[in-house]
FITITOR-506348 format. One record per residue (C-alpha): residue in three letters; x, y, z. Coordinates in Angstrom, 1 decimal. Example, Ala and Ser with C-alpha at 12.3 -4.5 7.8 and 13.67 -1.06 7.14 Angstrom:
BEGIN
ATOM  aa     c1     c2     c3
ATOM ALA   12.3   -4.5    7.8
ATOM SER   13.7   -1.1    7.1
END
This chain:
BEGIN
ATOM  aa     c1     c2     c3
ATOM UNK   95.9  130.0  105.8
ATOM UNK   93.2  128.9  103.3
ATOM UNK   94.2  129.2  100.2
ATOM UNK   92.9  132.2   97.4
ATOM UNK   89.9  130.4   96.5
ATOM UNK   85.9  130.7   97.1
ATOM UNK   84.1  128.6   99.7
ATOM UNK   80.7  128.1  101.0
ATOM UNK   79.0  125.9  103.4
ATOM UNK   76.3  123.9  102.0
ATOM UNK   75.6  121.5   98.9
ATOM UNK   75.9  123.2   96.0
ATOM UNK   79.0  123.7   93.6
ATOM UNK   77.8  127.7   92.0
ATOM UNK   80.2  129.8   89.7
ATOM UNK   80.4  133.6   90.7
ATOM UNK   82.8  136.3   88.6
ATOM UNK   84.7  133.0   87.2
ATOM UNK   85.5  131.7   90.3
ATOM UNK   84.3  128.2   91.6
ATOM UNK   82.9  128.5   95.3
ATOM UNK   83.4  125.5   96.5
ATOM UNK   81.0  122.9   99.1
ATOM UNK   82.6  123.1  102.7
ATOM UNK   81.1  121.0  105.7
ATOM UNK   78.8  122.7  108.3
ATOM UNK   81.1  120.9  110.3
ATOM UNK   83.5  118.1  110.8
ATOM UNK   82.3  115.8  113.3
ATOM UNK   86.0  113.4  114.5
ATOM UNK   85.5  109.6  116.3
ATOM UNK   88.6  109.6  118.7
ATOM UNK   90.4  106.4  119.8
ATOM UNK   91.8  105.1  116.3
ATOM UNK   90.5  108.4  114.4
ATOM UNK   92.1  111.2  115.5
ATOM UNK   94.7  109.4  117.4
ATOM UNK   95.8  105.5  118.3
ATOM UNK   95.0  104.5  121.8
ATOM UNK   93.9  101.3  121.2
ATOM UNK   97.3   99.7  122.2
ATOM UNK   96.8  102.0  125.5
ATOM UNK   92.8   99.8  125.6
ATOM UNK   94.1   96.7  124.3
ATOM UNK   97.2   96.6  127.5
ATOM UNK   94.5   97.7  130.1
ATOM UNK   92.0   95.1  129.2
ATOM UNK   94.9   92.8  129.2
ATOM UNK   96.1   93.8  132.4
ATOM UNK   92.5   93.5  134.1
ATOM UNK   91.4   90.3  132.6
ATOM UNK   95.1   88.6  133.8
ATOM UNK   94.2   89.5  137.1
ATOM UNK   91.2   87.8  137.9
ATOM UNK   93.2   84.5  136.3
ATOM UNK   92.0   85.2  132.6
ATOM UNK   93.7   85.5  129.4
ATOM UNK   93.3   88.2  126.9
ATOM UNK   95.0   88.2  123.2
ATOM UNK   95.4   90.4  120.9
ATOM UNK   92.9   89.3  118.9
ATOM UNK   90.4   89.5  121.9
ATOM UNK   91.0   92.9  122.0
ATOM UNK   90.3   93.4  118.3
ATOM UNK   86.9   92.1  119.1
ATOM UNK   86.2   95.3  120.9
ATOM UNK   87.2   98.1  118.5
ATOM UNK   85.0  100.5  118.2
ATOM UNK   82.6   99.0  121.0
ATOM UNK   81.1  101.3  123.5
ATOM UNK   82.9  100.9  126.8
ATOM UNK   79.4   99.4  128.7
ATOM UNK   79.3   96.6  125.9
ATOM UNK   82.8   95.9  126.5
ATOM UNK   82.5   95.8  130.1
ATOM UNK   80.1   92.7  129.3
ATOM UNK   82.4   91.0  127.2
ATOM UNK   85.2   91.2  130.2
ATOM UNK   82.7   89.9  132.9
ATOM UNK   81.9   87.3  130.7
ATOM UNK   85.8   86.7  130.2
ATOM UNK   86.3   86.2  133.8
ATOM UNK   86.3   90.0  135.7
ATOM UNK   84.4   90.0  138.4
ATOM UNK   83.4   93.9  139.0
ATOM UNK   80.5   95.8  138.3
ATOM UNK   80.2   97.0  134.6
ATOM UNK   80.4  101.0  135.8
ATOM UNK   83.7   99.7  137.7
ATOM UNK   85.5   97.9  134.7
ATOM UNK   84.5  101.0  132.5
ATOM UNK   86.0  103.4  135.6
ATOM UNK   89.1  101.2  136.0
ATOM UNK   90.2  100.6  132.1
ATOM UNK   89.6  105.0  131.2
ATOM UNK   91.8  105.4  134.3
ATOM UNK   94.2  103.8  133.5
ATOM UNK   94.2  104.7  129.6
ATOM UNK   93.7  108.2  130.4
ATOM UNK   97.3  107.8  132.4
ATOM UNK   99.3  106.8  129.2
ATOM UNK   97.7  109.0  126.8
ATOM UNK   98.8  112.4  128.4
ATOM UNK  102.5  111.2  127.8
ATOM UNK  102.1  109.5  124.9
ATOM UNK  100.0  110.4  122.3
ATOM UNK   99.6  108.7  118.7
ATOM UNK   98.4  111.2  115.9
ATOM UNK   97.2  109.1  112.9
ATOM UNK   99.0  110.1  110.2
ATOM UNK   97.2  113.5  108.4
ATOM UNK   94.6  113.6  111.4
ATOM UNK   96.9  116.6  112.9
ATOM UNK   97.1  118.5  109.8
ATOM UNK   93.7  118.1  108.5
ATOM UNK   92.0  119.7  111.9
ATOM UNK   94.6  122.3  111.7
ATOM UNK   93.5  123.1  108.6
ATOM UNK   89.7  123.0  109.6
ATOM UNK   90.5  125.5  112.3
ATOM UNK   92.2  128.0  109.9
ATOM UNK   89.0  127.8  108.1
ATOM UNK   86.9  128.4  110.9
ATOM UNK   84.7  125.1  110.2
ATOM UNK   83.2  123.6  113.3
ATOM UNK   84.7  120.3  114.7
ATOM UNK   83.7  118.0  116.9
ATOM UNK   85.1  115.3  119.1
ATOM UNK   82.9  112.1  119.2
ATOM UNK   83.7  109.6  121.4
ATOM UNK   82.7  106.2  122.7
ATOM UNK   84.7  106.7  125.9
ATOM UNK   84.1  108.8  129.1
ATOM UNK   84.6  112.3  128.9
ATOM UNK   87.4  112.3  131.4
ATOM UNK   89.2  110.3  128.6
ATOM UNK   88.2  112.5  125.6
ATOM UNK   89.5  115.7  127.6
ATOM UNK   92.7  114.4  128.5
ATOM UNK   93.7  113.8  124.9
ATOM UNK   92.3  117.3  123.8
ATOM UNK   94.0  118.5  126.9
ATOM UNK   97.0  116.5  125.7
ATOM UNK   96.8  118.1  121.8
ATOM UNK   98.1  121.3  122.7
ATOM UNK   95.8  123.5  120.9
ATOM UNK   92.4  124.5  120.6
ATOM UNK   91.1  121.2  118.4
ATOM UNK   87.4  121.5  119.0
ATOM UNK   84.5  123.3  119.6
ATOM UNK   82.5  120.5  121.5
ATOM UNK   82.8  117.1  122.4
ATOM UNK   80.0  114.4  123.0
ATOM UNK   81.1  111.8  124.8
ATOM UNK   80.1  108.3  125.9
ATOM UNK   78.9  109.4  129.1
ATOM UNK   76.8  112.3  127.4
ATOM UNK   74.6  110.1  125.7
ATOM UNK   71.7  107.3  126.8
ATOM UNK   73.0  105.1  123.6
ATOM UNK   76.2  104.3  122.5
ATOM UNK   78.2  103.7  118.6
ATOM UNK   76.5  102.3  116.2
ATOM UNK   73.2  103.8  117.4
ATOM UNK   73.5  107.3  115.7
ATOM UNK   72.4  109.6  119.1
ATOM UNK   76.4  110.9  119.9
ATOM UNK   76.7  112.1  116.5
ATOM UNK   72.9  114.1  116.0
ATOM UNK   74.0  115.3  119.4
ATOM UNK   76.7  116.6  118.1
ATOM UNK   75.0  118.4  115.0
ATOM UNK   72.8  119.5  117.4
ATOM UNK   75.1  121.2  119.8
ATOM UNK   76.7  122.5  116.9
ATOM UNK   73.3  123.9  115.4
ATOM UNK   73.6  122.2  112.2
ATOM UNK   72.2  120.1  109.7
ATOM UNK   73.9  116.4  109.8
ATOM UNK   73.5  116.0  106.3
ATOM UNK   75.8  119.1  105.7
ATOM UNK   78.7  117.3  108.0
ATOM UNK   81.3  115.1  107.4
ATOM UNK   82.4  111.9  110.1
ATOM UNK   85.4  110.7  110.3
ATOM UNK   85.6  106.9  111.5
ATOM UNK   87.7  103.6  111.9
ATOM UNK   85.2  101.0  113.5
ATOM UNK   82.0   99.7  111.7
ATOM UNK   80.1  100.8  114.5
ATOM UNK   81.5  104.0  114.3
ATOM UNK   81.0  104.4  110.8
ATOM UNK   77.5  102.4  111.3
ATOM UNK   76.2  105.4  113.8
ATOM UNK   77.2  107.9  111.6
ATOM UNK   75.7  107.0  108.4
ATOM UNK   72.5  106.4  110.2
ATOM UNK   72.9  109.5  111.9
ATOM UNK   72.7  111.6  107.9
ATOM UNK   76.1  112.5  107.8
ATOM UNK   78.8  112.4  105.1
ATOM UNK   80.7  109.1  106.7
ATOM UNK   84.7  109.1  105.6
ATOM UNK   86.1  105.4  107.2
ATOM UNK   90.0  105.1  107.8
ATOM UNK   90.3  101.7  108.7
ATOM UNK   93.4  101.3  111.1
ATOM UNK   93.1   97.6  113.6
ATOM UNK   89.7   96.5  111.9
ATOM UNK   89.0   96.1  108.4
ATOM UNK   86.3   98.4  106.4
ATOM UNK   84.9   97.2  103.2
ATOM UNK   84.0  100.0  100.4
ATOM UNK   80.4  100.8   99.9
ATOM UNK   77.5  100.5  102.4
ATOM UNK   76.5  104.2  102.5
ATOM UNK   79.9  105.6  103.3
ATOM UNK   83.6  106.9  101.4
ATOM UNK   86.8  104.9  101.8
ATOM UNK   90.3  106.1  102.4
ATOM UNK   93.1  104.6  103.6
ATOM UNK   94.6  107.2  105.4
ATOM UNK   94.0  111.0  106.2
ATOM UNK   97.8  111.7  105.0
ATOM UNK   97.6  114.2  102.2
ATOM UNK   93.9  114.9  102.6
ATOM UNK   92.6  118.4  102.6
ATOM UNK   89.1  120.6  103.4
ATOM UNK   89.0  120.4   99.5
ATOM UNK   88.3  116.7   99.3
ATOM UNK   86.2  116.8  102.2
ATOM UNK   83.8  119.6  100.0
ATOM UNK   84.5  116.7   97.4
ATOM UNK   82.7  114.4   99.6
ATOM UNK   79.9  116.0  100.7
ATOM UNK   78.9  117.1   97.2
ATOM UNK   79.1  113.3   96.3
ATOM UNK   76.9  112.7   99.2
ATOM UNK   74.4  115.6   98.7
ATOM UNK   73.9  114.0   95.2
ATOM UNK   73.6  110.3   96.1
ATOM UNK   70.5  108.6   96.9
ATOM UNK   68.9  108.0  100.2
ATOM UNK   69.8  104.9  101.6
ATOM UNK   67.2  102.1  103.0
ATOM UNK   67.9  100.3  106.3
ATOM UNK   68.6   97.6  104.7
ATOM UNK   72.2   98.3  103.4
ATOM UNK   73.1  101.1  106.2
ATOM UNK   76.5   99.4  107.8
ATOM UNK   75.5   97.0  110.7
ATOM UNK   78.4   96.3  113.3
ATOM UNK   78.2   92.7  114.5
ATOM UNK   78.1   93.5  118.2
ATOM UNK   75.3   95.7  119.7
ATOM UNK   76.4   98.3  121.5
END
């Protein structure tokens, strides 16, 4: 249970009666597939799998390419790599067969499991936002054995995928919120790309692609030990930052 302390939603830090009420997010607004949990050695083995049987090869560092890539983009890159099947096809065939190894064996990242606990005992809003199909993103809620979120957007929701910033002002939307009062919680640059462009309070935890510090969004290197507290933390450091131009917003190398 929350500790016995103060909180409101919003931006400002206020003292009432001596005690310190403290900036909580609107809502909390989760990126799934290296976020919340790590199925990118479940992508990284299908896309394997598929490319080696039209005669391709696929490494390891081929499938790094596509972290954080939405699943139409990646479907590109595979065609171009040798699949012969229709992009809606590769995209059909690779969440099938990821969605199978999930709902036996899913990854937390470390502190991911404990921080949305946490959110829930506070009653803050979450959200899943997701880059893959929505038959994906419900197995793995399905798969977390309690009630994780209140919505999720996924990447068949939405006419334009990470880093263009529409999942994640859907999801504010949905959630009847200001984006500027929510915090996103990435690991890709175009993740973290379509949420600071999107307005909200952008946390990256870098796990198979490096993140640089700076660039409109907060670094950590892992949820473990994190709290609601240093998310308030965040958000006040955002509400108080300047706005940022276009010109220094994160860019991810590959358009999704």
């Amino acid at each position: 249970m929350p500790p016995e302390r103060r909180y409101a939603v919003g931006v400002e830090r206020v003292r009432v009666e001596s005690l310190v009420v403290t900036t909580l997010p609107a809502a909390v607004l989760w990126d799934m597939d290296g976020t919340l949990v790590d199925t990118e050695p479940h992508w990284m083995r299908a896309e394997t799998a598929l490319v080696e049987s039209f005669g391709g090869v696929w490494t390891h560092e081929d499938g790094l390419t596509l972290v954080g890539n939405g699943l139409w983009a990646s479907a590109v890159i595979l065609q171009a790599r040798g699949v012969e099947m229709e992009a809606m096809d590769i995209v059909d065939w690779l969440s099938d067969r990821v969605h199978s190894e999930v709902r036996t064996d899913l990854t937390w990242r470390p502190g991911a499991q404990e921080l949305l606990r946490e959110l829930r005992d506070y009653g803050i809003p979450t959200a899943l936002v997701t880059s893959s199909l929505r038959k994906l993103a419900n197995g793995v809620v399905d798969a977390m054995g309690f009630s994780a979120f209140d919505i999720i957007v996924a990447g068949d929701d939405v006419t334009e995928n990470k880093p263009h910033p529409e999942a994640y002002l859907r999801a504010a939307e949905l959630l009847d919120v200001n984006i500027a009062d929510c915090v996103a919680i990435e690991d890709s640059l175009p993740g973290v790309a379509s949420a600071v462009s999107a307005g909200a309070c952008t946390v990256g935890i870098p796990l198979h692609s490096p993140l640089s510090t700076g660039n409109g969004y907060h670094l950590w290197p892992t949820l473990a030990g994190r709290t609601v507290s240093d998310l308030g933390d965040l958000l006040e450091l955002h509400a108080s930052a300047p706005p940022l131009s276009a010109s220094v917003l994160p860019r991810s190398k590959d358009p999704v």
